[in-house]
Every structure is written in structure tokens, then in C-alpha cells.
C-alpha positions as CSV (number, residue, x, y, z in Angstrom):
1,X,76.6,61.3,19.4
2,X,78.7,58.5,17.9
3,X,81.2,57.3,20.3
4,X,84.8,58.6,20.0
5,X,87.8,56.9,20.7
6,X,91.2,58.9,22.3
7,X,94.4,58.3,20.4
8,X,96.8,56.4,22.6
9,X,100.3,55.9,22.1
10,X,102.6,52.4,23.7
11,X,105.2,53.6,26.0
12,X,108.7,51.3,26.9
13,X,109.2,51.6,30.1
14,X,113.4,52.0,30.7
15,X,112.8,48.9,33.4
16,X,111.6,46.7,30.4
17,X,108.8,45.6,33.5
18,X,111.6,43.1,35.2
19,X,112.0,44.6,38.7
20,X,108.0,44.5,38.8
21,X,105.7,41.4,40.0
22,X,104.9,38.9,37.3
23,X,101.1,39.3,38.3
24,X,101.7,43.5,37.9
25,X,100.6,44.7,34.6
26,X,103.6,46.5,34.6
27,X,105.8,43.9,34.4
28,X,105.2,43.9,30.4
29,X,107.5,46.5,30.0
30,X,104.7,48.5,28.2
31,X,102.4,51.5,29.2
32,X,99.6,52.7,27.0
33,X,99.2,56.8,27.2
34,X,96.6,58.3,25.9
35,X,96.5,61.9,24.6
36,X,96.3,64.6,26.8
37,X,93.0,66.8,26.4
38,X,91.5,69.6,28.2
39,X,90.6,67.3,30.8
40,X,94.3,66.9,31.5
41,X,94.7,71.0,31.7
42,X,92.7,70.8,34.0
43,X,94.6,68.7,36.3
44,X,97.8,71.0,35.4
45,X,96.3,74.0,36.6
46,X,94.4,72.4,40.3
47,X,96.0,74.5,42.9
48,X,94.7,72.0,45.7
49,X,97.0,69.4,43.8
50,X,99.8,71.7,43.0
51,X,99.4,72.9,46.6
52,X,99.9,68.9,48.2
53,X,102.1,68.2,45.8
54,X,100.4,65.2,44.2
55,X,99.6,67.2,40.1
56,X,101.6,65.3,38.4
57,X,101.0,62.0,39.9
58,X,96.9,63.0,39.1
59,X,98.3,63.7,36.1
60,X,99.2,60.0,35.1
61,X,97.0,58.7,35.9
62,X,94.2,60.1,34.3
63,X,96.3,59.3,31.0
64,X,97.5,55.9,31.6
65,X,94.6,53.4,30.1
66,X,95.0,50.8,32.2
67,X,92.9,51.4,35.4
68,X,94.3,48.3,36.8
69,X,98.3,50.6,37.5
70,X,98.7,52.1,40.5
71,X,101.0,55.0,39.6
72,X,102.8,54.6,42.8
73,X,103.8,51.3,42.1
74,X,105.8,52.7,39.6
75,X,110.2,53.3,40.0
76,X,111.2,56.9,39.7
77,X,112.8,55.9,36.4
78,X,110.1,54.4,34.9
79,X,107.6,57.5,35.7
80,X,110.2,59.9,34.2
81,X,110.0,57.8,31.2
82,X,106.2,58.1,31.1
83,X,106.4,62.3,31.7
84,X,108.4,62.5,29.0
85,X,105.7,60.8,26.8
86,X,102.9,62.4,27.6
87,X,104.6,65.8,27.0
88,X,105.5,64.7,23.3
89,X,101.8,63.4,23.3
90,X,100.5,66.7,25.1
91,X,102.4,69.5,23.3
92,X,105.0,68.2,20.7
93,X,108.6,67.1,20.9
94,X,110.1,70.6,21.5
95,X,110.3,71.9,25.0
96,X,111.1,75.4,25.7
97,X,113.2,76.0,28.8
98,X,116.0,78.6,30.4
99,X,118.7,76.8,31.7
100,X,121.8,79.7,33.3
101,X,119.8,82.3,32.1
102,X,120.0,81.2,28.1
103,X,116.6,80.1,26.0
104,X,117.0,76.4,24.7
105,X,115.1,74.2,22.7
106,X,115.4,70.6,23.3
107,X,114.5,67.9,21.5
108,X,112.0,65.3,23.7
109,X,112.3,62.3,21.1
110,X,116.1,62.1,21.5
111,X,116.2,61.2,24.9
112,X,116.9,57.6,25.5
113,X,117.2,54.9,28.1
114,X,120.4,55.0,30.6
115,X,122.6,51.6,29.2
116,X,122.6,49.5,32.4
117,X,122.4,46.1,33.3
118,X,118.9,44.9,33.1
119,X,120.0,41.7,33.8
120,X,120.2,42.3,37.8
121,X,116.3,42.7,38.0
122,X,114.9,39.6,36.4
123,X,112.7,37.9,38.1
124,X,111.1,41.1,39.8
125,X,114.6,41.3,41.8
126,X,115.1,44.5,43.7
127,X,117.9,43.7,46.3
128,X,121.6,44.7,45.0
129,X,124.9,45.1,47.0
130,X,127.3,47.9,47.3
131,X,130.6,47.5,49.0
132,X,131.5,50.7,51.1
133,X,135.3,51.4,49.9
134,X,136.1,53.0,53.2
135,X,135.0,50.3,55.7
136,X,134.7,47.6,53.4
137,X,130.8,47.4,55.0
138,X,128.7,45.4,53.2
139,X,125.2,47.3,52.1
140,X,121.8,45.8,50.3
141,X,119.5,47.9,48.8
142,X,116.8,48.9,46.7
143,X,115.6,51.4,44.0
144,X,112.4,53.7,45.2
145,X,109.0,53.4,44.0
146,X,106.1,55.8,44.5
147,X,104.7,54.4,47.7
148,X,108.5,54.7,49.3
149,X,108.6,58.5,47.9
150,X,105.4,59.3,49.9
151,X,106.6,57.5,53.5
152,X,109.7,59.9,53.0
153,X,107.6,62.9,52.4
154,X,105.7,62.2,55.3
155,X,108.6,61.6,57.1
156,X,110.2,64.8,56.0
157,X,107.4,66.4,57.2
158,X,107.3,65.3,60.5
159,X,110.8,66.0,60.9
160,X,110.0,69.8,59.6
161,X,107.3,70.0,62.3
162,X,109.4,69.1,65.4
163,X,112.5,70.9,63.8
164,X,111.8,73.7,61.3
165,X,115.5,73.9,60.8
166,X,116.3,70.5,60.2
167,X,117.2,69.4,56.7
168,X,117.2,65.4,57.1
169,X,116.3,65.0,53.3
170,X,119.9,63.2,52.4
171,X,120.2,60.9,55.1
172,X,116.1,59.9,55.3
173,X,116.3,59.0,52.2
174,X,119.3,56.7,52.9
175,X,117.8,54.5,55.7
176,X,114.7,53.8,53.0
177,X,117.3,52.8,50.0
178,X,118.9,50.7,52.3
179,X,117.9,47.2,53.4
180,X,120.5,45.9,55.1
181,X,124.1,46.7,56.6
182,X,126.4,43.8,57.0
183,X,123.9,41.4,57.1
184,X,121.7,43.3,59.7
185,X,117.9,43.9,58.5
186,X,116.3,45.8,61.4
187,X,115.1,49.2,60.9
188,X,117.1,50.6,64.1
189,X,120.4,49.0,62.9
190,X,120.1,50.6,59.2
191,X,119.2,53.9,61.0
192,X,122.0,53.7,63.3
193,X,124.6,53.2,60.7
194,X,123.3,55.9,58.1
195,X,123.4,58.7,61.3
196,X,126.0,57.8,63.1
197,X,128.9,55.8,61.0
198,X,128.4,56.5,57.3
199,X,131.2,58.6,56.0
200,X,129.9,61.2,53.7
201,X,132.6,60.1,51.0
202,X,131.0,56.9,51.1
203,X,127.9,58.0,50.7
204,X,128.2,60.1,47.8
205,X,129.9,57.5,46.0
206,X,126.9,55.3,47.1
207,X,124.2,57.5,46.1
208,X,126.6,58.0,42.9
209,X,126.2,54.2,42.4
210,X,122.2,54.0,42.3
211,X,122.2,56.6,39.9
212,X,124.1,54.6,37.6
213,X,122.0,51.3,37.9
214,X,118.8,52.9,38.2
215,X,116.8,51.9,34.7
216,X,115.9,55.4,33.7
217,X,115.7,57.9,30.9
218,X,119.1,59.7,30.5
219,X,118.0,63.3,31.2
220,X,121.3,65.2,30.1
221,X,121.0,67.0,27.0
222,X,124.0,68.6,25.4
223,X,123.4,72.6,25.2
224,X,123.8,75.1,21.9
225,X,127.1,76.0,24.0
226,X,127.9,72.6,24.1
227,X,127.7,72.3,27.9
228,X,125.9,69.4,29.5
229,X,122.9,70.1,31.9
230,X,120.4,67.7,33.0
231,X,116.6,68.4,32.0
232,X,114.2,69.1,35.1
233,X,110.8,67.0,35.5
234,X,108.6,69.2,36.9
235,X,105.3,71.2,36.8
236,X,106.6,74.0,34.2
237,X,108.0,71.1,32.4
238,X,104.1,70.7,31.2
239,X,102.7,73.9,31.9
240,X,105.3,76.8,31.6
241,X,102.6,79.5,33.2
242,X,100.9,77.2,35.8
């Protein structure tokens, strides 16, 4: 049987490959997808990966060409980028989904990139500052890539097994954005401040904040009642029946 060759499509990643290593092929800016196929269906429909969580990370990367990407080297904004893709590639530019009860039908290919400045991540930089307007504390910190998502999910879990009743998730995720608070780097330190003296007005003006640097597709779509909601990444968002 003659040899036959997927069709693969080149997708821009909203980073542009800046906040990665110079050595990562990620830092081209540039991910090739291939189609998805039965193979990928597959995938969708493994309740042992659905079950841990991990489908649509399985799912990546058994369409991303280059063998060489670890898919958890990617930023959050930068995977939601590739999702998107591969679900134009897999099933077509319309997507299907209730949203407060009402059928839409949105349009994949007009979802863009956020407009941010790019500028603050050449050179593979991931360290930005945020002033606290309360306290006038001085933070550093950084945007999440898989590997952080999966210490905070293990972390999360720990939590839920010592204290069923515990929702940590907001301020767990704070002490890993974080790198430094007024010039102090140790873990401790950064876990003392986020539990103990960060005013929740501060930090949902800080969280605000990352949102709006993050490189990333812009997710909101405008509704048929002219409402704005933002579109959910999720299994359903591939396979509506899984």
C-alpha cells in the first residue's frame, strides 16, 4: 500500500514563541497540527483519560507533528490557541453549544489573538511586576505552563485528601503565579503573604491583571442577543456526546 501522507495545517501561536527558550522548538511561534482521524476519536472517547483528567492533553499531542514538544511546556494561552485549531481541523469552523439555556452557533475562525504587549516576553522573559494598589507591595510573577498546572492539581489534591471541605484552588494557585513579594523569593515568604496579608481586593485586581497580559486567544464571542459570554475549552467542546 502506497504511503499516505496526513494533511497538516501551521498554527500561530498568540505568544509568537517569545516567552519560550531559544533552543525550544516552540519558540518559532509556529505549531504544525495535523488532521484529526479516527485515531484521535479515540482518544476523545478513553474514559481512563477523561477519568485522570489528562484527554485533551493526549489529545495534542498525538496531533502536533513535532515529536520533539512537550505539550506541557506549553502556556495556557498558547494551548487554547492550538484547541481551537484542531477543532476547525477536526469538525469544521462552526461549533454548536447552549450558553443560558439558548442554542448558538459560533464561528471558530473569527476568534483572534488578545492585543497585548508582546514586547515584555522577548528574550524568553517570564518575570513581570504588579504593584498592589492597597499596600503599595511590590509582586513578580509569572504566566503558567502545563508542568505548573499539574504541581497545582496535585497539590489540590492533597489538600482535598486531608480536608474534603477545603477549597484552596484561588489562593494555591496564587503562591505558584507568584515569584516574589517585595523582593523576597522563598517559597515560605510568598506563601505567607498570599494566606495571611493579601487583601482579596487586591487580589482580584491582580488576577484581573494576568488575564490581561496573558498572550492568548480572546474567547468572548458576542451572542445572537448581543450579550457577551466567554467560550468554554473543554471536552464537549470536541465531543458534544463523550
Amino acid at each position: 500500500m502506497a504511503e499516505f501522507k496526513f494533511p497538516t495545517e501551521e498554527v500561530e501561536l498568540p505568544s509568537k514563541g517569545l516567552l519560550y527558550p531559544k533552543d525550544s522548538p516552540l519558540s518559532s511561534g509556529k505549531v504544525e497540527l495535523k488532521y484529526m482521524t479516527a485515531k484521535e476519536e479515540d482518544i476523545l472517547t478513553n474514559q481512563s483519560f477523561i477519568q485522570k483528567g489528562i484527554v485533551l492533553d493526549k489529545l495534542l499531542t498525538s496531533l502536533i507533528v513535532n515529536k520533539d514538544i512537550d505539550v506541557d511546556d506549553l502556556f495556557v494561552g498558547d494551548k487554547n490557541a492550538l484547541f481551537v485549531a484542531a477543532r476547525i481541523l477536526g469538525y469544521g469552523k462552526e461549533y454548536k453549544v447552549t450558553i443560558a439555556g439558548k442554542e448558538e452557533v459560533i464561528d471558530l475562525t473569527q476568534l483572534e489573538p488578545k492585543e497585548i504587549d508582546l514586547s515584555v516576553f522577548e528574550g524568553g522573559n517570564n518575570e513581570l511586576s504588579y504593584k498592589l494598589e492597597s499596600t503599595g507591595t511590590i509582586l513578580t510573577f509569572k504566566l503558567l505552563n502545563g508542568h505548573d498546572e499539574k504541581k497545582i492539581d496535585r497539590e489540590l489534591a492533597g489538600i482535598k485528601k486531608i480536608s474534603p471541605n477545603n477549597s484552596a484552588e484561588l489562593t494555591t494557585r496564587l503562591k505558584y503565579l507568584i515569584t516574589s513579594v517585595d523582593g523576597k523569593t522563598e517559597t515560605k515568604d510568598i506563601r505567607d503573604f498570599v494566606d495571611n496579608y493579601f487583601l482579596a481586593r487586591d487580589a482580584r485586581a491582580f488576577r484581573e491583571h494576568i488575564r490581561n497580559v496573558s498572550p492568548d486567544l480572546d474567547l468572548t464571542v458576542v451572542l445572537d442577543s448581543g450579550e457577551e459570554a466567554t467560550l468554554p475549552i473543554g471536552l464537549n467542546f470536541f465531543w458534544p456526546d463523550a
